[in-house]
N, C-alpha and C positions, 0 to 999 in steps of 0.2 A: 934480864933473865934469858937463857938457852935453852933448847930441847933438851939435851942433857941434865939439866938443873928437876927434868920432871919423873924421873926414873925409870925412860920406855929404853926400849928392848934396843941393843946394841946396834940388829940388823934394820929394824927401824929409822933408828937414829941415819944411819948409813945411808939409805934408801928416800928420803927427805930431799926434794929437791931445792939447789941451791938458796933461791926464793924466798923457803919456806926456814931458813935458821932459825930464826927469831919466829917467838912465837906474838900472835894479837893477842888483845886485851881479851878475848873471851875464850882463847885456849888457855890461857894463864891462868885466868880465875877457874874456868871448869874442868879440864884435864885432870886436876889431884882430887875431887869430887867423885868424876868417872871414873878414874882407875881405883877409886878404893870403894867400887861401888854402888854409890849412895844415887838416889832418884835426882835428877837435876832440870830446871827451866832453865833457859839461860835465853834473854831478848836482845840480841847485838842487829843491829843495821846490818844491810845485806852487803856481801861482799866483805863481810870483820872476821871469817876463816870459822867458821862454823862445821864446816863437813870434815875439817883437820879435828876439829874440836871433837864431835863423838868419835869420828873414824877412828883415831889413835889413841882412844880411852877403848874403841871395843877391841880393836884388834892386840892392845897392849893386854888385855884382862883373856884375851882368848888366847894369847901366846904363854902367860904365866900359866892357865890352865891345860894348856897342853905340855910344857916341859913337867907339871910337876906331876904327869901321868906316866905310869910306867910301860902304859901301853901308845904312846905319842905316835911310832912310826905305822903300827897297824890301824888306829885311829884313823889316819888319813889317805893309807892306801887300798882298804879292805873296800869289798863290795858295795855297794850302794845301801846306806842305811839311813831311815829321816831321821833317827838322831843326829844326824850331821850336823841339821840345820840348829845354831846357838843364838847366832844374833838376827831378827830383822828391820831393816830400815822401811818405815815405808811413807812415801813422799805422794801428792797431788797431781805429777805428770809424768811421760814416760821419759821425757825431753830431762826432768830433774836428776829423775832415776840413772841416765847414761850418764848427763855430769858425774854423779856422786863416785860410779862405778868407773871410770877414768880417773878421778882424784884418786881413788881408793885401792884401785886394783894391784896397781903395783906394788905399794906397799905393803899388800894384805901377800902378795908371792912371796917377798922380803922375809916373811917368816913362816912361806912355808902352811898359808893358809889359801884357801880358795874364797872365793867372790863371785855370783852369779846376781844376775835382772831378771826377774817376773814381772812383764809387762804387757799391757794389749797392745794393740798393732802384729802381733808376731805369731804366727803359727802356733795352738795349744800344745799339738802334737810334739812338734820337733821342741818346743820350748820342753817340756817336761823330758822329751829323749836324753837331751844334751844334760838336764839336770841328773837323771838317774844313772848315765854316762858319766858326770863329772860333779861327786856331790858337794855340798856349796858349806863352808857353817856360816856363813854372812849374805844373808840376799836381800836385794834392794827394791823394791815390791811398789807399783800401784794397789790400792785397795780392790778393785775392783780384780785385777787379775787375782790375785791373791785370793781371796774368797771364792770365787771360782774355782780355783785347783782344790780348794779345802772343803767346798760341795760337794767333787769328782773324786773326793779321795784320792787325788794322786799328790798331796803332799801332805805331810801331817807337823802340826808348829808345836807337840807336847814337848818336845824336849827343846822350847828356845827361852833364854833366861833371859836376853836382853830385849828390850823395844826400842827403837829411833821412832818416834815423830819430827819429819822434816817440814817445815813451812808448818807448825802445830795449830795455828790460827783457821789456816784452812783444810786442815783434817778434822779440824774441830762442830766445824758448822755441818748444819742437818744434811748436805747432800753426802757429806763422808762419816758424821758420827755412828749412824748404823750400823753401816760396815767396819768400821774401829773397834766397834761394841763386841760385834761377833768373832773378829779376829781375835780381839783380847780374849773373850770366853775360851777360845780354841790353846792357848798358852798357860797351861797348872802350872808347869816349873819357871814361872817368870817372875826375874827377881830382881831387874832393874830397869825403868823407866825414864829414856833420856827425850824434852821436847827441846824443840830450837825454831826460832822466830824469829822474822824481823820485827812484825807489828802483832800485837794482843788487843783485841778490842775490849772494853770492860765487859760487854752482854756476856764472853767466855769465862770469865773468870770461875764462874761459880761449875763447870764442866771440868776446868782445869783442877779444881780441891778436889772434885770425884774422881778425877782421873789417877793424881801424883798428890797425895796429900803433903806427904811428908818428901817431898822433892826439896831441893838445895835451889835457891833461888838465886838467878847472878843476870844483873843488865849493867850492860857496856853502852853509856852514853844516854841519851833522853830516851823514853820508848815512843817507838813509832816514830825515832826521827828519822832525817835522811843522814845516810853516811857523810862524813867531812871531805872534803874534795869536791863535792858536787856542786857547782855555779848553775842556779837555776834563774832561771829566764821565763816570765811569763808576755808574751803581745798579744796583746787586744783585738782582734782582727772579725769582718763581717763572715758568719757561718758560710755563707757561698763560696767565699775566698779562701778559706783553708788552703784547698790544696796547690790555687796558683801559689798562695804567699810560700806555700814549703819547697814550692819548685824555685821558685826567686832563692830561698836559703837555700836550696841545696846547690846552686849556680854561682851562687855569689860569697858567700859568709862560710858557708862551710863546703865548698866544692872539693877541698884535697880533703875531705872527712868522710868517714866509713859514718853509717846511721843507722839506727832504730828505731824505727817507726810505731807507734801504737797506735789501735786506732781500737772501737769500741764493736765494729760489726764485722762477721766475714764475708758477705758480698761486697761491703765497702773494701776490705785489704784489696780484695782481688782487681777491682775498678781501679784502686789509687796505683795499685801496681802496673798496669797495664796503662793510665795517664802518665807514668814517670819514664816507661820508656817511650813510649812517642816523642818522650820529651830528651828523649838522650841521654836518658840516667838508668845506668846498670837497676834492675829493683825486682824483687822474688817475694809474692806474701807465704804467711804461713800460719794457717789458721787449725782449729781441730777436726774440719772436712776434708783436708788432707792426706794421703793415706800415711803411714810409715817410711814408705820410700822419698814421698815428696818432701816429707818433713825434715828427717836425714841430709839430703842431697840438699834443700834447699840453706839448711841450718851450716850444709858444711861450705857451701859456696862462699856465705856471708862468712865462714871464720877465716878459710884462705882467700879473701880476698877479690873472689872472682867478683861479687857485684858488690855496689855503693850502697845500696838499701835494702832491707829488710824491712817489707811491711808485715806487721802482727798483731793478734789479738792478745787480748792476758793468758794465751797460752805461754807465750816468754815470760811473763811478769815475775815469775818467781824462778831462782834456781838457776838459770839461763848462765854460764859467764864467759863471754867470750873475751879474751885476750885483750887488755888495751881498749877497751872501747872507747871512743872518742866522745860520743854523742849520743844521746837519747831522743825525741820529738816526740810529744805526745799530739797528735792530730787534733785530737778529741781527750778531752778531759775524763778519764773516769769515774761510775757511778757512786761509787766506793773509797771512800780516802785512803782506806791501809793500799789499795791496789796500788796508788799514787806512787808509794814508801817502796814499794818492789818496781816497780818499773823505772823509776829512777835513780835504783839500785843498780841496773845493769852497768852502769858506769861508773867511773873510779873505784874501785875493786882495785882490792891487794893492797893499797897505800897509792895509789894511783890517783890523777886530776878528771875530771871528768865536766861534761858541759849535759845539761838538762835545758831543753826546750818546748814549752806549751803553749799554742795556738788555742787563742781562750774565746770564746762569742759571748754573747751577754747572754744566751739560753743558758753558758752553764755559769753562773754566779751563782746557786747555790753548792753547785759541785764541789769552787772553787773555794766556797768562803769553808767548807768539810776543811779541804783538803788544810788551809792555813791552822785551821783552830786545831787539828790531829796533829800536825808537823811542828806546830808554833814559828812557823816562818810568815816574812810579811808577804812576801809575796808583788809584789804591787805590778801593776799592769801596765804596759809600758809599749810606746807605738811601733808601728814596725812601716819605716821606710816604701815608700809609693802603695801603701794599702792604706788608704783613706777609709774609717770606721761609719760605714752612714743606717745601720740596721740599730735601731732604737732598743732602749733596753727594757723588758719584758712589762713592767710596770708601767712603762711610757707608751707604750705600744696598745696595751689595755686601754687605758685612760682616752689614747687617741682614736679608739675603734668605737668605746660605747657610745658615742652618738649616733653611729651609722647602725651598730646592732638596735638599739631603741628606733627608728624610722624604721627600719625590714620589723620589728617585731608591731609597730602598727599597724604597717602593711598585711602583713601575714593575717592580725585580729580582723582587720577590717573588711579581707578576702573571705573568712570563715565565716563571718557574718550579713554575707549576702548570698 
């Protein structure tokens, strides 16, 4: 099947980079859903073209609705009006938000529509200038900014029909369903509800019936698995040694490879980043104590190539996609099995090969037994050259201490009672 084959807009079709001809498996199933429409879930692995997926269902349904307006040219040259705004996307980071608006933007000119970000890090003032300067019908929104400007009254979302939830799983849970809640109340004329996910945990399901009851349901491949291409790699190694053993790979096994680093804390990124260059490896963390400008510069170093590593928190976990990525590393195993599913999504994207890497300790064996039983992979652990394993595994470690704890806890009795 061809873009052609789905019935979008001529300028559209045109505007499609080379790349993107052929559609994936989850624009093909959801594309003729969205454009005629209807409420849609759809759960594909990260990197299976998801942001082609609504982007080109809203802007196809806002382009029919503007030709078949007799008022189309004043529509979008007349003064600043919040009817502008029709569709909004709204995603978990502001890092997600520019991806989308990069996929997005150009296409959304192609016929003649405008595209704007509502994000924090950025100026309230001038962000709202620029909007009421150049008004948007598509805006790509963190929750947080978003709710903010619709406290302050300086944007109003009555007149938006469409809703994106991006990464839905984690819009879902209690740190953003609040704010989801209030925005939705804030939208009378909304009259289609698109979510997209890599991973769905079963505890949402029952948020998602309230949310989209009568949504079109479409998954592309196992749920919660990892995308195809990705050769994952788990070694066993003592928690002290992390981060020699990553300096050894990044020296050795994969030295002409660009990397992504995850790690679970942001004083640790900043520490590992500052051991790798002592160590004569290009490396820049990028955490959420970062400001906007750091995060930017640091994020676009790693895409052009200026440095070899990118250390990060699950602030990249989702949404992130840079070009080709060779390599993922997870330092640290995260707490979270779906996190697992998105961070080892940043690679092979597009139809792309890609290599996943975790440095495991026997602390996180339960991390690790999540992550297998969520993905259904085996996962097996496996040694890693001149790092000798000698830190015992938690239950052996137990077993070998309660002798010494029973003698101090006699000790202790025997102290009280004199």
């Amino acid at each position: 099947m061809s873009f052609t084959a789905l019935s979008l807009h001529p300028d559209l079709l045109a505007a499609l980079p080379a790349q993107f001809q052929v559609p994936t498996a989850v624009q093909q199933q959801a594309l003729p859903s969205i454009i005629a429409g209807q409420d849609v879930l759809a759960l594909a692995p990260t990197g299976s073209g998801k942001t082609l997926a609504f982007g080109l269902g809203l802007l196809q349904q806002l382009t029919a609705a503007l030709n078949e307006s007799t008022d189309h040219t004043n529509a979008l040259t007349a003064p600043y009006s919040r009817a502008h705004m029709r569709a909004v996307v709204i995603v978990p980071t502001r890092e997600l938000a520019a991806q989308i608006s990069e996929v997005l933007a150009p296409l959304a000119h192609s016929v003649s529509l405008r595209l704007t970000t509502l994000c924090g890090g950025v100026d309230v003032e001038q962000q709202v200038a620029d909007f009421n300067e150049q008004p948007a019908q598509i805006v790509i929104a963190t929750p947080g900014r978003l709710l903010d400007l619709l406290k302050q009254k300086l944007i109003s979302l009555k007149a938006v029909q469409h809703l994106v939830l991006d990464e839905a799983d984690r819009l879902l849970e209690m740190g953003f369903w609040p704010d989801i809640q209030k925005l939705m109340a804030a939208m009378p004329a909304l009259q289609q509800q698109l979510l997209f996910s890599a991973t769905l945990p079963v505890e949402l399901e029952a948020q998602l019936q309230e949310l989209a009851p009568n949504a079109q349901r479409f998954a592309v491949g196992s749920q919660n698995s990892v995308v195809e291409g990705v050769a994952q790699t788990c070694y066993l190694v003592n928690k002290g040694s992390k981060a020699q053993a990553l300096i050894a790979l990044l020296k050795e096994s994969l030295s002409a490879q660009q990397v992504l680093v995850f790690i679970n804390a942001r004083d640790n990124a900043d520490a590992l980043s500052k051991r790798l260059n002592k160590a004569g490896i290009l490396a820049l963390a990028l955490h959420g104590e970062k400001d906007q400008v750091e995060r930017e510069q640091a994020l676009l170093a790693f895409k052009n190539g200026d440095i070899k590593v990118l250390v990060a928190t699950d602030l990249l976990a989702r949404g992130i996609d840079v070009t080709a990525l060779p390599v993922v590393v997870n330092l640290d195993l995260p707490p979270s099995a779906p996190v697992y599913v998105h961070r080892v999504g940043r690679t092979a994207r597009a139809g792309l090969t890609g290599m996943a890497i975790s440095l495991v300790c026997h602390g996180e064996a339960q991390a690790l037994a999540a992550i297998r039983e969520l993905t259904g992979e085996a996962l097996p652990l496996q040694t890693l050259a001149g790092f000798t394993v000698t830190d015992q595994p938690a239950s052996e470690a137990r077993s070998k201490r309660a002798p010494r704890d029973k003698k101090a806890n006699r000790r202790n009795m025997t102290k009280r009672t004199k």
